[in-house]
C-alpha positions as CSV (number, residue, x, y, z in Angstrom):
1,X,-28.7,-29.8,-40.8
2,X,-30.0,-33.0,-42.5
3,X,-32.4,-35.0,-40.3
4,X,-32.2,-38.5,-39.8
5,X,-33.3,-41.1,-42.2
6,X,-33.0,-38.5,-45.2
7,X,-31.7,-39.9,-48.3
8,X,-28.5,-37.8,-50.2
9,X,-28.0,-37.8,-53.7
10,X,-30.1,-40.9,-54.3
11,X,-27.7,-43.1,-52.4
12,X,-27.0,-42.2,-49.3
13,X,-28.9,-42.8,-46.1
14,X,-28.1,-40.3,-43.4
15,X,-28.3,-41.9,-40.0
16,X,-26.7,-39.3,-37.2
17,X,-24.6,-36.3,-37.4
18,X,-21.5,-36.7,-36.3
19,X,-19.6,-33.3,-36.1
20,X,-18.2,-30.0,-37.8
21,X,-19.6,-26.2,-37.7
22,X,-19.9,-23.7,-39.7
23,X,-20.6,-24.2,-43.4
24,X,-19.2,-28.1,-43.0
25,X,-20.8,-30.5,-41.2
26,X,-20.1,-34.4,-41.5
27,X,-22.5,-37.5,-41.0
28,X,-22.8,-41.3,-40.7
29,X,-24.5,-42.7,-43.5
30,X,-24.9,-45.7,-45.5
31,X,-24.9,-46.9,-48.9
32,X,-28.1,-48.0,-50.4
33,X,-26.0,-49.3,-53.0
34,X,-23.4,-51.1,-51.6
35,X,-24.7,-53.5,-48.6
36,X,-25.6,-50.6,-46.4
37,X,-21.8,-49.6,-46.1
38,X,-21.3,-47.3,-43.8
39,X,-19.7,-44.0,-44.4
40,X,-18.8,-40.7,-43.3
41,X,-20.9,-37.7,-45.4
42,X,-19.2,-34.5,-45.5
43,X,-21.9,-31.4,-46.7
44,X,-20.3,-28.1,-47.0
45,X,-22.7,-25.0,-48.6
46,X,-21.3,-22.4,-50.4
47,X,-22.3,-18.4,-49.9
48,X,-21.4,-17.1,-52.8
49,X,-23.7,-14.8,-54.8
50,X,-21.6,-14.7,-58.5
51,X,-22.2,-17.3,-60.5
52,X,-18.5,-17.3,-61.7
53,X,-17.1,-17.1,-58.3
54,X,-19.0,-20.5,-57.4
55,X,-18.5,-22.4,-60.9
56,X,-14.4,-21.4,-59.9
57,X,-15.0,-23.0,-56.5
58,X,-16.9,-26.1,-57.2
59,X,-13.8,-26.6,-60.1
60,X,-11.3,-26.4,-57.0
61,X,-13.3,-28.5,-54.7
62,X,-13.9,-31.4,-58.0
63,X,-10.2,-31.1,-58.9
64,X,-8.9,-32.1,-54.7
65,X,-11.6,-34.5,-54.2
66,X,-10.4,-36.5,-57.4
67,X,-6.3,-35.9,-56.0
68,X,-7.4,-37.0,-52.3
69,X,-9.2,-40.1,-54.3
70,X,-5.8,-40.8,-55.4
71,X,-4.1,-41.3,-52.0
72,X,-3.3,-44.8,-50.8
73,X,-2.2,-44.8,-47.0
74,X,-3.3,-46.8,-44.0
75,X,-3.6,-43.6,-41.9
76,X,-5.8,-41.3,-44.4
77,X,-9.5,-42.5,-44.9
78,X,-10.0,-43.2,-48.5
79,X,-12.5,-41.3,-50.7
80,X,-15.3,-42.7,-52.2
81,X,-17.4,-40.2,-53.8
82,X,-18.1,-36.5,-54.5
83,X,-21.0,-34.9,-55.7
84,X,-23.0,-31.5,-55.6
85,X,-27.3,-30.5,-55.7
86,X,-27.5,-26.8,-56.1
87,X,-25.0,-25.1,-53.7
88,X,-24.8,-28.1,-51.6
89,X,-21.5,-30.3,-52.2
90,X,-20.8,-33.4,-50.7
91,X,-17.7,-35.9,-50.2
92,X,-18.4,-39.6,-49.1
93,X,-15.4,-41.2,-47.0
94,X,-14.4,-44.0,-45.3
95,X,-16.1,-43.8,-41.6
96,X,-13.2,-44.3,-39.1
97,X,-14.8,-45.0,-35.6
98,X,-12.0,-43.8,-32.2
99,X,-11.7,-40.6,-30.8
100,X,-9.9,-37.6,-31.8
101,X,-6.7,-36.4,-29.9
102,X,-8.9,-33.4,-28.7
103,X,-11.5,-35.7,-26.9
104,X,-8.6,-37.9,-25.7
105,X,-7.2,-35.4,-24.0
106,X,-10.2,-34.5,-22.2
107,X,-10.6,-38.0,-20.7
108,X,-6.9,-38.2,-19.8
109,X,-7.0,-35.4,-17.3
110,X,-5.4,-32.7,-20.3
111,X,-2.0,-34.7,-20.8
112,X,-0.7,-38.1,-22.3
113,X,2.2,-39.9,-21.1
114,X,5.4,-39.8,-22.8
115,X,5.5,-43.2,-24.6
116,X,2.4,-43.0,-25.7
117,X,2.9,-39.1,-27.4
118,X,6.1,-41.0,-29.2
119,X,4.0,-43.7,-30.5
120,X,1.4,-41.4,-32.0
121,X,3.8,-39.0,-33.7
122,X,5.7,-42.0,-35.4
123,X,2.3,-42.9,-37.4
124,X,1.5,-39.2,-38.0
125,X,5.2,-39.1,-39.4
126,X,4.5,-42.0,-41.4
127,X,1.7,-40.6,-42.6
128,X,3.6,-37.0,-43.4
129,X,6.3,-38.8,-45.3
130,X,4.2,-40.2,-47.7
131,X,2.1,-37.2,-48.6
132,X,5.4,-35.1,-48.6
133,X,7.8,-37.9,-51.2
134,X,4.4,-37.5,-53.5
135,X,5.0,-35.5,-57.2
136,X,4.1,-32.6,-56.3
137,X,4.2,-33.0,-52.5
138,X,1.1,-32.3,-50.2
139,X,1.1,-30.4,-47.3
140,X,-1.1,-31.2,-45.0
141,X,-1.6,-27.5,-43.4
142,X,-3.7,-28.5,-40.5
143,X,-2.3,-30.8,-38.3
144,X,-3.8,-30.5,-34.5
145,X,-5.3,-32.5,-32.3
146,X,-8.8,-32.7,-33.5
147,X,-7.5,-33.2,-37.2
148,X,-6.3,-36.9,-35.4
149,X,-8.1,-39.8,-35.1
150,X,-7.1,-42.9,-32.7
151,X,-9.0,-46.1,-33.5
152,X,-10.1,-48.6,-30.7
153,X,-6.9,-50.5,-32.1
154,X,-4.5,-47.6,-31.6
155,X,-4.2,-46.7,-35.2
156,X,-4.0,-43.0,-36.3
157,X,-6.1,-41.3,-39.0
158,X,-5.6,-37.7,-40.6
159,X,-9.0,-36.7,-41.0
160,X,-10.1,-33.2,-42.5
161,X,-8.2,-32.0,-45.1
162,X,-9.5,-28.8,-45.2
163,X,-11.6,-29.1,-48.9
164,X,-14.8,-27.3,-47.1
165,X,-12.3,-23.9,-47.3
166,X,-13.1,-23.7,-51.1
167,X,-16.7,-22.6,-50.3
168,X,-16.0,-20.3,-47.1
169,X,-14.4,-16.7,-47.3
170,X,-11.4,-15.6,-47.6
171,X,-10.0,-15.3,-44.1
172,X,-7.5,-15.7,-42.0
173,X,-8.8,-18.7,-40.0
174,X,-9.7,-20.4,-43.2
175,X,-6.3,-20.3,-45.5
176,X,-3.4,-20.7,-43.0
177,X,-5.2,-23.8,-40.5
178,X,-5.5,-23.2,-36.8
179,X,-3.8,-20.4,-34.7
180,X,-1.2,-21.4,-33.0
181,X,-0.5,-24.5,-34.4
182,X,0.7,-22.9,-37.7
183,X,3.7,-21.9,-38.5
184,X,5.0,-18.2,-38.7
185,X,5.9,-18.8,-42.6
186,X,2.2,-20.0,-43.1
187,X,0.6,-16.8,-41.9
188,X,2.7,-15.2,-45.1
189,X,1.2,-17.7,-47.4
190,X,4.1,-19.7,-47.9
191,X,3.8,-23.5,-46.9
192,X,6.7,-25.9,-47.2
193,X,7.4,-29.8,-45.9
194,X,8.8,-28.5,-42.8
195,X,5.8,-26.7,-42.1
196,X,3.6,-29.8,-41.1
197,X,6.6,-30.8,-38.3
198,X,6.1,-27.2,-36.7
199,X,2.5,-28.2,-36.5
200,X,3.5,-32.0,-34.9
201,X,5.7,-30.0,-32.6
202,X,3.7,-27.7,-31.6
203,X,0.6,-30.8,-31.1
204,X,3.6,-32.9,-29.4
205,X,3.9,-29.9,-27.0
206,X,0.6,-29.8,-26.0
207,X,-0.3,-33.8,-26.0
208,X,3.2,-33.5,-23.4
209,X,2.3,-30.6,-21.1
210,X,-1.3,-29.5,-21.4
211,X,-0.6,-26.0,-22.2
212,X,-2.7,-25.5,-25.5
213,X,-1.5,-23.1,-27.8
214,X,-4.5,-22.2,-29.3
215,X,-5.4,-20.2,-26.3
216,X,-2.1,-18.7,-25.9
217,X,-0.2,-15.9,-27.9
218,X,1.1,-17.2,-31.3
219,X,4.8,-18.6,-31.4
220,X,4.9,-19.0,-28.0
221,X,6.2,-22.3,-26.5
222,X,7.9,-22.0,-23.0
223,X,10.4,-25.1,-22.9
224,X,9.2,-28.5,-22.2
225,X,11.9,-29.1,-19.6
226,X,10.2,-26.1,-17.6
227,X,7.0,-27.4,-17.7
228,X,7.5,-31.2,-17.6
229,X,10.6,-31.3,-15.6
230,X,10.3,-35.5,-15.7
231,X,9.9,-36.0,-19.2
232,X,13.1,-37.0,-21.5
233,X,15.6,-34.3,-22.1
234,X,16.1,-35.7,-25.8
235,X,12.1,-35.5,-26.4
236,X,12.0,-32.1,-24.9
237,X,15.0,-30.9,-27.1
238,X,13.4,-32.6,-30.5
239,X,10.0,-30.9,-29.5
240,X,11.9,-27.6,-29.0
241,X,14.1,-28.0,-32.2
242,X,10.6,-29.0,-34.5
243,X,9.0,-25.6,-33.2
244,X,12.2,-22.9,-34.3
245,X,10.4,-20.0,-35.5
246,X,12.9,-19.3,-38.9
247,X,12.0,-23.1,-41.1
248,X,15.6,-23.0,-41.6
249,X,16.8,-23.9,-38.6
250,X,13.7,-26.3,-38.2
251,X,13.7,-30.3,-38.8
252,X,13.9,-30.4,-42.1
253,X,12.0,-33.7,-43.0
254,X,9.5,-36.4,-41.7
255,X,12.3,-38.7,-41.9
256,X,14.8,-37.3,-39.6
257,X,11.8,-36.6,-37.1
258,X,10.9,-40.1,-37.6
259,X,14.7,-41.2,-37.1
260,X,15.5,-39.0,-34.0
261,X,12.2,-40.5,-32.5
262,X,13.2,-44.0,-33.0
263,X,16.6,-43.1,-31.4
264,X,14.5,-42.1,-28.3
265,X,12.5,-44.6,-27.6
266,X,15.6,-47.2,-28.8
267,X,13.6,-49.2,-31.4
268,X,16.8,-50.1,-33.6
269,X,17.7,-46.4,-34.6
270,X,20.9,-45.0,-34.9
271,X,22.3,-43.9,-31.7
272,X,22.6,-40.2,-32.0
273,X,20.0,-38.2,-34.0
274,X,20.5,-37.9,-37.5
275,X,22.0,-34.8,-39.1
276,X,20.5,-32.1,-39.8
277,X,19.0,-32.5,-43.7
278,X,19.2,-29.7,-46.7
279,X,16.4,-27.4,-46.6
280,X,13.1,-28.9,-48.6
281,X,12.5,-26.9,-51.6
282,X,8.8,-24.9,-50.5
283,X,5.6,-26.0,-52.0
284,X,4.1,-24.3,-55.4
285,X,2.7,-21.6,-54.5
286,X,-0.1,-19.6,-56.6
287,X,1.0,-16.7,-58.9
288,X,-2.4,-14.7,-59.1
289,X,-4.8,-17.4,-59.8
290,X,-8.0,-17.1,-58.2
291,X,-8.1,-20.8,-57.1
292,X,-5.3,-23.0,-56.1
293,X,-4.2,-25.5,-59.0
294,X,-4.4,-29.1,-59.1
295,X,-0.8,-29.7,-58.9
296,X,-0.7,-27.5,-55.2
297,X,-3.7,-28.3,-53.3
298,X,-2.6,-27.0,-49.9
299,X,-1.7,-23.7,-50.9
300,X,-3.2,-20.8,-49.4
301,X,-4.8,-18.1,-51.5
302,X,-2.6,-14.9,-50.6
303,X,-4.8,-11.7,-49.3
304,X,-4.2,-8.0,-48.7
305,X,-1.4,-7.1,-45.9
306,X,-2.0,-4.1,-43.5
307,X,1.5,-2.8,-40.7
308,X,1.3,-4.3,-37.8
309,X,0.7,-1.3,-35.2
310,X,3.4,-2.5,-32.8
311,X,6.6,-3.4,-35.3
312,X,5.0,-2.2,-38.4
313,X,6.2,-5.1,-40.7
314,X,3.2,-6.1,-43.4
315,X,1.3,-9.0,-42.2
316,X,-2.2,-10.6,-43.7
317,X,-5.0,-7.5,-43.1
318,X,-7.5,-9.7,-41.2
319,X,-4.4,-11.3,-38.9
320,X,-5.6,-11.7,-35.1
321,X,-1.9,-11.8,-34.0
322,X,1.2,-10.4,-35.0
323,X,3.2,-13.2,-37.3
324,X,6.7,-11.6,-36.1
325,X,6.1,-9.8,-33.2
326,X,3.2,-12.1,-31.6
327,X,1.4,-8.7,-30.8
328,X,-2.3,-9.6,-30.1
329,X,-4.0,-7.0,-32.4
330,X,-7.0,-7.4,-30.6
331,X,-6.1,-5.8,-27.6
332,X,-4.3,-2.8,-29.2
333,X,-5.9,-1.9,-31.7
334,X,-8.9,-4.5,-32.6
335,X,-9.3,-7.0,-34.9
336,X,-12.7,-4.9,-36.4
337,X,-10.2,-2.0,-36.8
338,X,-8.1,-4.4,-39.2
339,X,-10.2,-6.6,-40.8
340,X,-13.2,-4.3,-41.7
341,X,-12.9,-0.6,-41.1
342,X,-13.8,1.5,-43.6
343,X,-11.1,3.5,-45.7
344,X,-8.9,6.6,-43.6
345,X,-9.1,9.7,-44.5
346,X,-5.6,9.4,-45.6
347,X,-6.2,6.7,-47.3
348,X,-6.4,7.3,-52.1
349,X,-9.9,8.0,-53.0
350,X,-11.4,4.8,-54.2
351,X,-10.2,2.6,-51.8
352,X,-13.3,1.5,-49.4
353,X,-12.7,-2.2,-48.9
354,X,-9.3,-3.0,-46.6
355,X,-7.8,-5.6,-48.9
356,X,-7.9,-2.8,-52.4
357,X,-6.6,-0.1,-49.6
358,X,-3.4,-2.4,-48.5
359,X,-3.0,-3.2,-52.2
360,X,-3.3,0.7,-53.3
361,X,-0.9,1.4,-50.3
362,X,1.6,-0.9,-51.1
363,X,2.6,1.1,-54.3
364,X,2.8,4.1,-52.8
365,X,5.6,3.7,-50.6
366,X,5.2,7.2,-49.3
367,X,2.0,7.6,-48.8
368,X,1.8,4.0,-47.2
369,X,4.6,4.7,-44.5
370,X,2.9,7.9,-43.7
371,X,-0.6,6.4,-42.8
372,X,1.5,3.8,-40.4
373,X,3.2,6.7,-38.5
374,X,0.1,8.9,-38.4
375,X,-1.6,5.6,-36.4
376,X,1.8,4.8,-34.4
377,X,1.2,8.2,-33.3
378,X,-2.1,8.6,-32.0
379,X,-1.7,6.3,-28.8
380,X,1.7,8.4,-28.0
381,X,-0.3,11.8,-28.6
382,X,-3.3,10.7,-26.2
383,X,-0.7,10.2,-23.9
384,X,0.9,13.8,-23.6
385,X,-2.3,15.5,-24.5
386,X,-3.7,13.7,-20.9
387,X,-0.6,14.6,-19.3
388,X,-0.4,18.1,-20.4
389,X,-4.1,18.6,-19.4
390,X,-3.5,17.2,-15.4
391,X,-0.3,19.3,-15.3
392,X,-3.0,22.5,-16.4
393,X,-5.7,21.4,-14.0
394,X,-3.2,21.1,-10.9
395,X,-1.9,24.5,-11.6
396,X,-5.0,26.3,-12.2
397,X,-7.2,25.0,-9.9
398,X,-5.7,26.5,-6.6
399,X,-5.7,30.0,-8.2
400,X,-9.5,29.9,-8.8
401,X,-10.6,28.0,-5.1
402,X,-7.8,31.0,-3.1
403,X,-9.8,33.6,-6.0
404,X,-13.1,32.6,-4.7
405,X,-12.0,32.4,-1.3
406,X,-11.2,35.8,-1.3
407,X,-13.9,37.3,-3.1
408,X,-16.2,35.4,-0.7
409,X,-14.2,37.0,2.7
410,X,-14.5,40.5,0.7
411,X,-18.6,40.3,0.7
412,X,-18.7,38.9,4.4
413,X,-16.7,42.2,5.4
414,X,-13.7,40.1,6.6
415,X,-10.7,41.3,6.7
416,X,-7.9,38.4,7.5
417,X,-5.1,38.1,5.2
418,X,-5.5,35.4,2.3
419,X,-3.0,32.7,1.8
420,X,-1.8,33.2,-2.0
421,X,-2.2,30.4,-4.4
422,X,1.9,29.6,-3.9
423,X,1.2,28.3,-0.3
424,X,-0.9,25.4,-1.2
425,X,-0.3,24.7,-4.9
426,X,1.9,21.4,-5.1
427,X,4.9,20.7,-6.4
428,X,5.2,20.8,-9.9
429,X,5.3,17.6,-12.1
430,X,8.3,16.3,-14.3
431,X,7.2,15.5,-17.9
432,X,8.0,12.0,-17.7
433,X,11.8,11.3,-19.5
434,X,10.6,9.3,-22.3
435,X,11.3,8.7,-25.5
436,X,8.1,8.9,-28.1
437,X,8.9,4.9,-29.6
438,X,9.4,4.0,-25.5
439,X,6.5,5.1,-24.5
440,X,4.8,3.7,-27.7
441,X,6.3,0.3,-27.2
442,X,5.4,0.1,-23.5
443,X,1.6,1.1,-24.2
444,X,1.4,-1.8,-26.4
445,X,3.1,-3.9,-23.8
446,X,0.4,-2.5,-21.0
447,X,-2.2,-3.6,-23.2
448,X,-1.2,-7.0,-23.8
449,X,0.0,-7.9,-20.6
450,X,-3.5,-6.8,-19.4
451,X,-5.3,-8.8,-22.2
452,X,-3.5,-12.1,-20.8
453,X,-4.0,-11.7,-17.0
454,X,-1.0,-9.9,-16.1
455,X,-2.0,-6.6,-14.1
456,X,-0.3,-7.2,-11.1
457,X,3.3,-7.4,-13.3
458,X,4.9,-4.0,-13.8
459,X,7.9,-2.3,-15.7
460,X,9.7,0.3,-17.3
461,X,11.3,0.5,-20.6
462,X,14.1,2.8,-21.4
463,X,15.6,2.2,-24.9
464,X,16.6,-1.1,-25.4
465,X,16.7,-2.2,-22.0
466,X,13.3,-3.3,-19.9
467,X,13.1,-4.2,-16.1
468,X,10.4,-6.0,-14.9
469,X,8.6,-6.6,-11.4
470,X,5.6,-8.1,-10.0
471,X,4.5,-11.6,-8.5
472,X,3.3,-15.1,-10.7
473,X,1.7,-18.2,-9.7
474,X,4.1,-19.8,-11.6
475,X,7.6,-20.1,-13.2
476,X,5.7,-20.8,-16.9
477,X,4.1,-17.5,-16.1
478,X,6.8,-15.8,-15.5
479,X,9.2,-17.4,-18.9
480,X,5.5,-16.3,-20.9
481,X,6.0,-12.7,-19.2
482,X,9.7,-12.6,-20.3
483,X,8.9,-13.3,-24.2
484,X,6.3,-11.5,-24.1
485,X,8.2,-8.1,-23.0
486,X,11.0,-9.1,-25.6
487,X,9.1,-9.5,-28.6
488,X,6.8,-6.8,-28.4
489,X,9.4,-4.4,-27.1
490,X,12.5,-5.4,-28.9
491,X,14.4,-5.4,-26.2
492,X,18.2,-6.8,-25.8
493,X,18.8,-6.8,-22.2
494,X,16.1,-7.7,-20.0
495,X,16.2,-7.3,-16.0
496,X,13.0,-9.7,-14.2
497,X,12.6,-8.8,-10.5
498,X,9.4,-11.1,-10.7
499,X,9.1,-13.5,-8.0
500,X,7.1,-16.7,-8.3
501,X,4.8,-17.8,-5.7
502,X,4.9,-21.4,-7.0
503,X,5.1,-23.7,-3.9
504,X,8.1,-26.2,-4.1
505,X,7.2,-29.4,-6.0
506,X,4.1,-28.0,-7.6
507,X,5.4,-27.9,-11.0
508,X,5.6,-32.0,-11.0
């Protein structure tokens, strides 16, 4: 950290930090040069030990500076200047004084009211519209409440573009933005316009309700109208439509957000919300480059792809959640087990590091789907081994204790008849009638209802069919519980005994 009072780069005065972590941190600072003009100092440090690999980054990080130098909006601070000292790289901006969305929300008792939500997403749309009509468009990537600034005079800043990512390592966290405000397509490296309105939805959803999503399991949004039963029916379903999982069937553009909001709140828009637009064509995306170009300056950097353990569809190898099942992947099998194990045994010689393993799997088809069922099958062969084993030790046991017995009344002289094992052995246990991928899917289930709370809830899959039972505090617990069991089970029909304690009138 820079101490006060220390002069950057022969021009700038650093006077107080004023946030960030990791290898970013930013800082108020003036400009010996310019009348003391005050500025925000963004220092991000670099880790890397090939000289190559940080000449490539430092091109990257030169090459978006000079494009977000370029921009011209009232709600993106401007640029003023970049430079680097050794493997220390700065970027001077405008300072914008307010408080982020985050900190709003924590002096506003966790929610904002409704007409204040609407204002702030028609300047972030504003702002999205502009970046998005540029040639080539940018997407923003990162939209969430901390990435927003709110003036003293109500006006909204984008801050944070994300340019420190050029200088930290290829992970998860850093290349797609923040879980559970991205986008399902975003944790497969693709980005597109539509992309940034999932990301407004899913901050509109918790500006609205509370509920923050970055606690919660990815892709999980339980309807507004559930958890804010006062709020506008036409907001909630707008919210709803912006966060569709398939980008498809999303909002297609900031314009017809913007449009359908205005019809909302009434401020001279149409009367009906605007038809749905043609799908945006998706953003440029990389095609092997090490770095992202200058013409696409959003776009993640694709790595290696490992099966997801619960659905076994290829998502990014150091993925915390599941992008189409939602399966936490820390609870069933850990995110260390994913990210950085070392190579199976199974796995071709040479191929120690996880991301060269995924990419050496990948073409070998054979070889690849093997390793996925040899792991789908160790949870399920636990299970009968430990099943197999109590049905042994119940059987056995009484012979040896009525053996023993015996053997003792034989030395004491005795001469009273001995019960035989039969009259005290219990009843024999049915083998569970289960199918292998039942039992599979509903040790997965177990594990993740567990990991969010949920011990009290129980159920029992058979095929494609799941019944539930249990009691929740609340009826957003129990909707949570219901898409939970569907998306990690795959189930079609679902039958929920669960009642809800809620008392009447709690949920307003």
């Amino acid at each position: 950290m820079i101490s006060s009072n220390t002069v950057v780069g022969n021009r700038y005065r650093v006077l107080t930090p004023l946030g960030g972590g990791g290898m970013k941190l930013v800082y108020l600072a003036e400009d010996l040069r310019l009348a003391s003009r005050r500025c925000a100092l963004a220092e991000m440090v670099d880790s890397f030990t090939e000289p190559q690999a940080q000449r490539a980054a430092l091109i990257s990080f030169q090459r978006e500076a000079d494009m977000l130098a370029q921009l011209n909006n009232e709600h993106i601070p401007r640029i003023y200047d970049r430079f680097s000292e050794q493997n220390h790289h700065y970027l001077v901006m405008e300072y914008v004084e307010g408080d982020t969305l985050e900190q709003l929300l924590r002096t506003s008792g966790g929610r904002l009211d409704e007409g204040r939500v609407v204002d702030i997403a028609l300047q972030i749309l504003d702002t999205l519209e502009y970046l998005h009509n540029l040639e080539p468009p940018v997407v923003y990537r990162d939209l969430k409440p901390s990435n927003v600034m709110l003036t003293s005079t109500g006006k909204v800043k984008l801050i944070d573009f994300g340019i420190a990512r050029f200088f930290q390592p290829q992970s998860n966290a850093t290349l797609i933005g923040t879980q559970g405000y991205s986008p399902p397509e975003q944790y497969r490296g693709k980005v597109e316009r539509c992309s940034d309105l999932y990301s407004l939805g899913a901050t509109m959803h918790h500006l609205l309700s509370g509920r923050d999503p970055a606690s919660e399991p990815p892709f999980s949004f339980p309807p507004l109208e559930k958890l804010c039963p006062q709020l506008d029916p036409l907001l909630a379903a707008l919210v709803g439509h912006a966060l569709s999982y398939d980008p498809q069937r999303r909002i297609q553009s900031a314009a017809e957000f913007k449009a359908r909001l205005l019809a909302i709140r009434g401020a001279g828009a149409p009367a009906r919300a605007a038809p749905l637009a043609a799908p945006a064509a998706p953003a440029a995306s990389p095609s092997g480059a090490p770095m992202p170009p200058a013409s696409a300056p959003t776009v993640r950097i694709k790595s290696g792809e490992t099966a997801c353990p619960v659905c076994t569809r290829l998502i990014p190898a150091d993925s915390s959640f599941c992008s189409y099942c939602a399966a936490d992947l820390r609870l069933v099998l850990g995110a260390a087990h994913l990210a950085s194990a070392p190579a199976p045994s199974d796995a071709p010689a040479g191929t120690g590091e996880p991301h060269e393993q995924a990419a050496t799997l990948r073409t070998q088809p054979d070889q690849f789907h093997r390793v996925v069922r040899r792991r789908k099958r160790r949870p399920l062969t636990a299970f009968f081994v430990m099943i197999i084993l109590g049905v042994v030790v119940l059987r056995v046991l009484p012979h040896l204790f009525m053996g023993l017995a015996a053997i003792l009344l034989a030395l004491m002289g005795g001469h009273d008849e001995v019960p035989g094992p039969e009259a005290h052995a219990p009843p024999p246990i049915e083998a569970p009638e289960t199918s292998p991928a039942d039992a599979l899917r509903a040790f997965a289930l177990r594990r993740i209802l567990d990991g969010q709370g949920y011990t009290s809830i129980h159920f029992k899959v058979h095929g494609q069919s799941i019944e539930l039972w249990g009691s929740v505090p609340t009826e957003a617990d129990r909707l949570q519980i219901e898409a939970t069991a569907f998306a990690i089970t795959g189930a079609v029909t679902l039958s929920d005994h669960i009642k809800v304690d809620e008392a009447p009138g709690a949920a307003e």
